[in-house]
N, C-alpha and C positions, 0 to 999 in steps of 0.2 A: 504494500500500500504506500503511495508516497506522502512525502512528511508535507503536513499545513504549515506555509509561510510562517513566519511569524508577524504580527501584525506594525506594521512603522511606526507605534509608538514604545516599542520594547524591545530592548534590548536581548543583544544574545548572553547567555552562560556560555561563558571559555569552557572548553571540553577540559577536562583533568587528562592530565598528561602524565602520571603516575598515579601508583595506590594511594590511595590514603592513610595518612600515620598511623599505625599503632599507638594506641591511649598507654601514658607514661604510668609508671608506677613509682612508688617512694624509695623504693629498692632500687630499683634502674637511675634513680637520681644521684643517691646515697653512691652507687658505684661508678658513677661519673665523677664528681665531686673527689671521691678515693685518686680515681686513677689522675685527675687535673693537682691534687695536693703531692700524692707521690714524684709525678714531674716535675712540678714547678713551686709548690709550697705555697700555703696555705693564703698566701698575699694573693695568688694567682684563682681563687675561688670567691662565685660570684654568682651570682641567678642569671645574669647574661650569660656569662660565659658556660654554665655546666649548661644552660637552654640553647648554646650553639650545638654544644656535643648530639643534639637532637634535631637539631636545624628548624627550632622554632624559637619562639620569643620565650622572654622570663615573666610572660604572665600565665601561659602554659603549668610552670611547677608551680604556682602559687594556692592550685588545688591541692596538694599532695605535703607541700613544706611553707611555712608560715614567711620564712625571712631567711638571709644567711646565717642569723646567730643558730636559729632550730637547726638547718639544713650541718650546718658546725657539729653540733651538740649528737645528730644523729651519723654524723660519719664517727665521732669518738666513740658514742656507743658504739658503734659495730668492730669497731677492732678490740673495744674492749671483749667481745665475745670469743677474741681468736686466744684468752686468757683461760690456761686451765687452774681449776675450783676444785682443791681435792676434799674428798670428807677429813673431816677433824680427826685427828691421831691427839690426842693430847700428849703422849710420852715423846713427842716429835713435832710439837708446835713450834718451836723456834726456830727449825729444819722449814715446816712446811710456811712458815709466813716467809721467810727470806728466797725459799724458792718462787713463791707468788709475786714477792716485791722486784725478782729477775726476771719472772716470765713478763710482769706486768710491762718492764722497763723496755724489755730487747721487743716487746711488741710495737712499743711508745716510738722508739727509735727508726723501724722498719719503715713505719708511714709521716717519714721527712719534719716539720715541724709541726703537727696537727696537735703535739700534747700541750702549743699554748691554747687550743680553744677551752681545755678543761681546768685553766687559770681564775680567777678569782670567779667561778661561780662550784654546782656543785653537779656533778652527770645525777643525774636522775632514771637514763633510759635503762631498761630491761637490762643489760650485759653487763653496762655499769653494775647496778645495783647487785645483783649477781655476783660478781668483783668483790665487792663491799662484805654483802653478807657472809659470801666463803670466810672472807679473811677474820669479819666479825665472831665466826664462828669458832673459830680456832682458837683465839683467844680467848673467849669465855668459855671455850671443854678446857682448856688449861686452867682455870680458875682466876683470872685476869678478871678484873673488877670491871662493873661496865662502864662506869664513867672512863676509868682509864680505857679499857678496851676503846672507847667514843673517838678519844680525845687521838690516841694511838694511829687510830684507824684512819684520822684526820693528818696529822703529822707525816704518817706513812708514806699516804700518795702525794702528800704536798711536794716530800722530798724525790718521790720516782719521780710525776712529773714537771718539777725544774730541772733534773738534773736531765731528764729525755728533751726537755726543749733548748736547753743549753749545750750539748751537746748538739743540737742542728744547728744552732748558730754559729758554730765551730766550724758545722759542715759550710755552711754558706759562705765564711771569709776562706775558703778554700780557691785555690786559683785554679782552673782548668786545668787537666792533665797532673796535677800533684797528688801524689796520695797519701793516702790517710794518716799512716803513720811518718811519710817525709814530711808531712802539715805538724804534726803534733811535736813531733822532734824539734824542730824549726822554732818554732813556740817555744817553747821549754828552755831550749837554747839562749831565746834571746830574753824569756824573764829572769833564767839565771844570772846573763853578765848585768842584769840589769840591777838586780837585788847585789849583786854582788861589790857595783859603783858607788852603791848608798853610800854617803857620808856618815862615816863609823860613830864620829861625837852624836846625831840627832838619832841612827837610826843601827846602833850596832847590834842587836841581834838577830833583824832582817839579812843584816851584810852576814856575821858569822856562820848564817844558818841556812845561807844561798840553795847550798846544794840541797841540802834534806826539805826544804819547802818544795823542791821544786822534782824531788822525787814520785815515783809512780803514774800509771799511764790511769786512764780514765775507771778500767774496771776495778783495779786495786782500790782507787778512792771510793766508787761506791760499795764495797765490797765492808769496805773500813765503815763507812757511814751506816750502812744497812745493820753493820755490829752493833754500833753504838746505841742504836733506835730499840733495836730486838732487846738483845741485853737488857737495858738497861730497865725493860717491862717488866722482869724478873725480879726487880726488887718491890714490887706491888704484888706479887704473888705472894697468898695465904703461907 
């Protein structure tokens, strides 16, 4: 049958020239967002930009993620999830929270600088909280009082996540093609001559003590740090 004109006061529909989009999900967002922070860091994440990765605009995610801060908050939760949660040992709680405060960190560290988005607020989402409770748990089957447990649990990640977002700032003053450990060495090098030049009358035991300040590579220090935190919960034990 042949098609009826259309009438001259109407316009045509442009034919579609391809399918039409598949509806986005908070997931598919979430893993944009991942893979745009793993490349380029967390500066480089935006509602425009994770909505180019899908070749529409950023009013598109605003069904699914409220803002960047949310869209933040939900890519930390999800690598929080890549965190394993062991059941409570008590006779091996000081074992298992320092292993949680490593898995927690070396996860923190994988996805480039994203553990400043979990800076001065508090994750709330499912994985997070998950994270939280295991570790909550462990300490009170050991018999850790819960205020301290609270407080503990609080201190904890404060310390994993600056030391995982400090550590990508490290990575960032990195010059192209140098690595990691000629980056660190380098550094080290040159705080030592540096502590070392102090003028001894204002500042002699920075100068006498050059070398041992400036001893150990990254993991030894948090290794030291994680001691101190654990430990020292031990003296609030019944």
């Amino acid at each position: 049958m042949s098609e009826i004109p259309l009438p001259p006061w109407r316009r045509a529909v442009a034919k579609r020239t391809r399918a039409a989009k598949a509806p986005l999900s908070q997931d598919q967002i979430v893993d944009a967002g991942l893979r745009i922070v793993m490349a380029e860091g967390i500066e480089a994440v935006s509602m425009r930009r994770v909505a180019a990765v899908f070749d529409t605009g950023a009013s598109s995610l605003y069904a699914h993620v409220a803002n960047k801060e949310e869209l933040l908050q939900l890519m930390f939760d999800r690598i929080c999830g890549e965190v394993a949660t062991p059941e409570p040992e008590p006779a091996r709680w000081r074992e298992q929270i320092k292993e949680m405060a490593r898995d927690s960190h070396a996860v923190m560290c994988r996805y480039n600088n994203l553990a400043r988005a979990a800076l001065a607020t508090v994750p709330t989402g499912p994985y997070a909280l998950r994270v939280s409770e295991a570790m909550l748990a462990i300490m009170l089957s050991a018999g850790v009082p819960p205020q301290v447990a609270a407080w503990s649990l609080d201190r904890l990640f404060l310390y994993i996540v600056a030391d995982a977002y400090e550590n990508s700032l490290h990575m960032e003053n990195m010059r192209p093609g140098l690595e990691t450990k000629e980056y660190f060495e380098g550094f080290v090098t040159q705080l030592r001559d540096f502590y070392g030049a102090l003028p001894a009358d204002r500042f002699p035991n920075i100068r006498a003590h050059a070398k041992t300040l400036t001893t150990g590579d990254g993991d030894e220090r948090f290794e030291f740090g994680l001691d101190m935190l654990v430990d020292g919960l031990a003296r609030y034990l019944p």
